[in-house]
Kinemage of the C-alpha trace (Angstrom):
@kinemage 1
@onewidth
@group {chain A} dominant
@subgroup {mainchain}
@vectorlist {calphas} color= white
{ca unk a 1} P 21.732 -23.429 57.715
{ca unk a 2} L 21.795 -23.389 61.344
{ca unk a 3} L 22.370 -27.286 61.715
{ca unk a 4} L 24.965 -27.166 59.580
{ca unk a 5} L 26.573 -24.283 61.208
{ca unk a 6} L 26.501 -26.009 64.521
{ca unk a 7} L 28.539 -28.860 63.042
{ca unk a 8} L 31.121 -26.229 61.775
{ca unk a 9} L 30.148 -26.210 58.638
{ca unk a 10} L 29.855 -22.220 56.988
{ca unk a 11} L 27.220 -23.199 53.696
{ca unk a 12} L 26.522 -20.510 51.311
{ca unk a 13} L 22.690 -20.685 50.771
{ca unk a 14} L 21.119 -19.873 47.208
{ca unk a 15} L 17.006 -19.775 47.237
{ca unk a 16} L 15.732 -19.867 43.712
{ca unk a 17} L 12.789 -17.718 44.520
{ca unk a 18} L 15.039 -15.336 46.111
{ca unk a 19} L 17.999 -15.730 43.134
{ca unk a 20} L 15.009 -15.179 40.693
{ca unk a 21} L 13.612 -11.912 42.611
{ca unk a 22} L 17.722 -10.703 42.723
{ca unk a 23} L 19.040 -11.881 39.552
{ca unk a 24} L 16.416 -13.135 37.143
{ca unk a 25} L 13.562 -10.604 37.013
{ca unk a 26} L 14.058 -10.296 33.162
{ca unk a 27} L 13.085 -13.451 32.806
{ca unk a 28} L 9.611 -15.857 32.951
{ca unk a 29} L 8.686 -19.455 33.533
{ca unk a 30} L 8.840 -20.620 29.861
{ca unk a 31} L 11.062 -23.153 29.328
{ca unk a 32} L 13.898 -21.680 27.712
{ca unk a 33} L 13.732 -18.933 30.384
{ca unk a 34} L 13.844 -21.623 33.415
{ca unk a 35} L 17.290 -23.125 31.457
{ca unk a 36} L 18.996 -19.415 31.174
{ca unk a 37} L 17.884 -19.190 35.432
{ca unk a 38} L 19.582 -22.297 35.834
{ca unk a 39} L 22.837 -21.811 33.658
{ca unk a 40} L 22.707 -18.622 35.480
{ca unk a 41} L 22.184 -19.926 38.885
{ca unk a 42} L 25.300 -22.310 38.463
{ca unk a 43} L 27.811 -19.906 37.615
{ca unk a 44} L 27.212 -18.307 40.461
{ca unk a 45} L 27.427 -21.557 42.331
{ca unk a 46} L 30.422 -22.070 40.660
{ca unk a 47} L 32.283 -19.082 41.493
{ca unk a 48} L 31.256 -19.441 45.029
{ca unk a 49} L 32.823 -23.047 45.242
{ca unk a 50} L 35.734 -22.518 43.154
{ca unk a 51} L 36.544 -19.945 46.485
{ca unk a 52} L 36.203 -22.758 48.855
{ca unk a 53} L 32.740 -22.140 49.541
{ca unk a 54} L 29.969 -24.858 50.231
{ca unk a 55} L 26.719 -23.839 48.394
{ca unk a 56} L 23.351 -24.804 48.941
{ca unk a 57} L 21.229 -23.756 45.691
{ca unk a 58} L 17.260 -25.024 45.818
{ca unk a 59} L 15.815 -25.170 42.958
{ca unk a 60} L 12.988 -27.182 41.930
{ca unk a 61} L 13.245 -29.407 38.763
{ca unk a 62} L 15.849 -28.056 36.634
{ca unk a 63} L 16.245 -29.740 33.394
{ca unk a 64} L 18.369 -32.375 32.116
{ca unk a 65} L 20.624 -30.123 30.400
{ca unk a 66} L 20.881 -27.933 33.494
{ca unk a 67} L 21.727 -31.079 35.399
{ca unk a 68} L 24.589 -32.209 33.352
{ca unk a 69} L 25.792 -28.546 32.864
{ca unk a 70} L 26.170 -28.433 36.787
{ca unk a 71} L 27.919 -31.117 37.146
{ca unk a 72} L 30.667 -29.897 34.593
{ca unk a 73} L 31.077 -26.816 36.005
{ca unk a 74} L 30.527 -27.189 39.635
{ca unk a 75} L 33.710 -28.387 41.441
{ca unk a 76} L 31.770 -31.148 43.688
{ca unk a 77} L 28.668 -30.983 42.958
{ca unk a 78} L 26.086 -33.276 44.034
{ca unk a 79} L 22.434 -33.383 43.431
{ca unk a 80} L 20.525 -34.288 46.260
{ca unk a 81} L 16.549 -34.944 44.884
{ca unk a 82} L 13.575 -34.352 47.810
{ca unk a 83} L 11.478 -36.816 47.457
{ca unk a 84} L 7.695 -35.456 47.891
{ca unk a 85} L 4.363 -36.259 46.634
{ca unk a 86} L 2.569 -33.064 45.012
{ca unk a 87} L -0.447 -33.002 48.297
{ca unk a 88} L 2.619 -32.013 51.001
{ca unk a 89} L 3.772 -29.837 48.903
{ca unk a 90} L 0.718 -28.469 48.063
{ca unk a 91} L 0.092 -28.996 51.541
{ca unk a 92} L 3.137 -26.584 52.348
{ca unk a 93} L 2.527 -24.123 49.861
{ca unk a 94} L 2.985 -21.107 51.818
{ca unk a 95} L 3.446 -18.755 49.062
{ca unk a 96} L -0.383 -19.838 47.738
{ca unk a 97} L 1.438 -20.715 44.016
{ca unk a 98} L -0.590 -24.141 43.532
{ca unk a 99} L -3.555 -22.978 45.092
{ca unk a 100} L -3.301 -20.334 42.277
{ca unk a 101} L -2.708 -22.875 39.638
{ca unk a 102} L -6.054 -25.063 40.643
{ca unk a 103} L -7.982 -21.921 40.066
{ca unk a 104} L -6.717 -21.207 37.124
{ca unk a 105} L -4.897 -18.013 38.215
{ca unk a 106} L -1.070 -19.111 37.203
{ca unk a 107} L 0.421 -21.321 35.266
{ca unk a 108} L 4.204 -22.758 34.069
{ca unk a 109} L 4.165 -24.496 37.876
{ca unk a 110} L 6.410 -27.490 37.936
{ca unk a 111} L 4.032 -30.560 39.375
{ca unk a 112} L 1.250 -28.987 38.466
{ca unk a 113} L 1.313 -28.308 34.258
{ca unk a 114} L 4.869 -28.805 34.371
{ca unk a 115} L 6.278 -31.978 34.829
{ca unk a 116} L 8.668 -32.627 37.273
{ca unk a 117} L 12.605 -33.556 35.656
{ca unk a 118} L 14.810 -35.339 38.547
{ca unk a 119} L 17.712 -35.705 38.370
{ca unk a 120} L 19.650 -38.524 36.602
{ca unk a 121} L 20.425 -40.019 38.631
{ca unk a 122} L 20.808 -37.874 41.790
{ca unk a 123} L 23.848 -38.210 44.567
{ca unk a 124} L 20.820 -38.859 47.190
{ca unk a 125} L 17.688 -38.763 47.604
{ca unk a 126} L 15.619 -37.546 50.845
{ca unk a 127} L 12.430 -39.280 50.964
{ca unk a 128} L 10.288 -35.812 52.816
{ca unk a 129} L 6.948 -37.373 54.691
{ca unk a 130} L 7.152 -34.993 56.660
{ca unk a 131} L 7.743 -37.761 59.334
{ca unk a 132} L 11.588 -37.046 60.094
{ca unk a 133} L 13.154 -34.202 61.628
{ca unk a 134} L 15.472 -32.254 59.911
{ca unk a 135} L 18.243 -33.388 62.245
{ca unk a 136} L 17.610 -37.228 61.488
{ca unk a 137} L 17.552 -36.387 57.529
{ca unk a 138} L 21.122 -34.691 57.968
{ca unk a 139} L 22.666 -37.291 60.342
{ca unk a 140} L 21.358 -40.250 58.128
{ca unk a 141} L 23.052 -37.823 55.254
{ca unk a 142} L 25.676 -36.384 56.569
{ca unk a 143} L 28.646 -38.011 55.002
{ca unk a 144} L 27.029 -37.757 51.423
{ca unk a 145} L 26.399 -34.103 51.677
{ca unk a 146} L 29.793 -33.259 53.089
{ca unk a 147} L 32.453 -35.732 52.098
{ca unk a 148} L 32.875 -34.412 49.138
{ca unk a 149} L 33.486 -31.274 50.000
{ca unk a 150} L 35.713 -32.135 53.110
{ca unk a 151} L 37.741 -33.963 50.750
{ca unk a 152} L 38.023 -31.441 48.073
{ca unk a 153} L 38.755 -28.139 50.130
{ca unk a 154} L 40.710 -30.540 52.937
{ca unk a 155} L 38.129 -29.398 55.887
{ca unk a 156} L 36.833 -31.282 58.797
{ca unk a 157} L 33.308 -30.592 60.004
């Protein structure tokens, strides 16, 4: 957020865990119930870009369906797929949620007894080792994550 802020750019940031906790509390981690959070999740996007807004929603996974859904009702949309193995993210698991899952305390964890559904195929791809600074993943990035939207809503970052 701050990055792109510095390079004049206003996003609109969506967390999933934070969407969920907001807007999705009547619902689980079944299957059907992660498609209704993500058919909800882009009409909110949607609204938010059909006002000119840039939006940032991270999800993890989504299904095909929700995939293809997005990308007819999102002006602009792009999916843009982080590329990690399962031990970073484990690695990074600051909420404990795969820790929990290895002894047997939760379940319905994509990577873990879920399987992970990228996107087909996605706009880019951001290879996350951990290695590169979040500055060097955005410059090597930049003009796929904001072309389109310069483009569409006539803005210059």
């Amino acid at each position: 957020d701050a990055l792109l802020r510095r390079r004049g750019v206003r996003p609109i940031l969506l967390d999933g865990d934070e969407l969920r906790a907001a807007l999705h509390a009547d619902l689980g981690f079944s299957a059907n119930d992660r498609v209704r959070v993500g058919e909800r999740n882009a009409r909110l996007a949607a609204l938010l870009a059909d006002q000119g807004h840039l939006v940032v929603c991270c999800s993890v996974s989504l299904q095909a369906a929700i995939y293809d859904r997005n990308r007819q009702l999102i002006r602009n949309y792009a999916d843009v797929l982080i590329d990690v193995d399962l031990e970073t993210v484990v690695a990074a698991d600051v909420k404990g949620i795969y820790r929990s899952v290895r002894k047997g305390q939760a379940s319905h964890v994509v990577g873990m007894d879920i399987a992970p559904s990228p996107p087909p195929p996605p706009a880019i791809v951001v290879r996350n080792d951990r290695k590169a600074s979040i500055e060097t993943v955005v410059d090597d990035h930049w003009e796929e994550l904001i072309g389109g939207y310069r483009s569409c809503h006539g803005r210059r970052p």
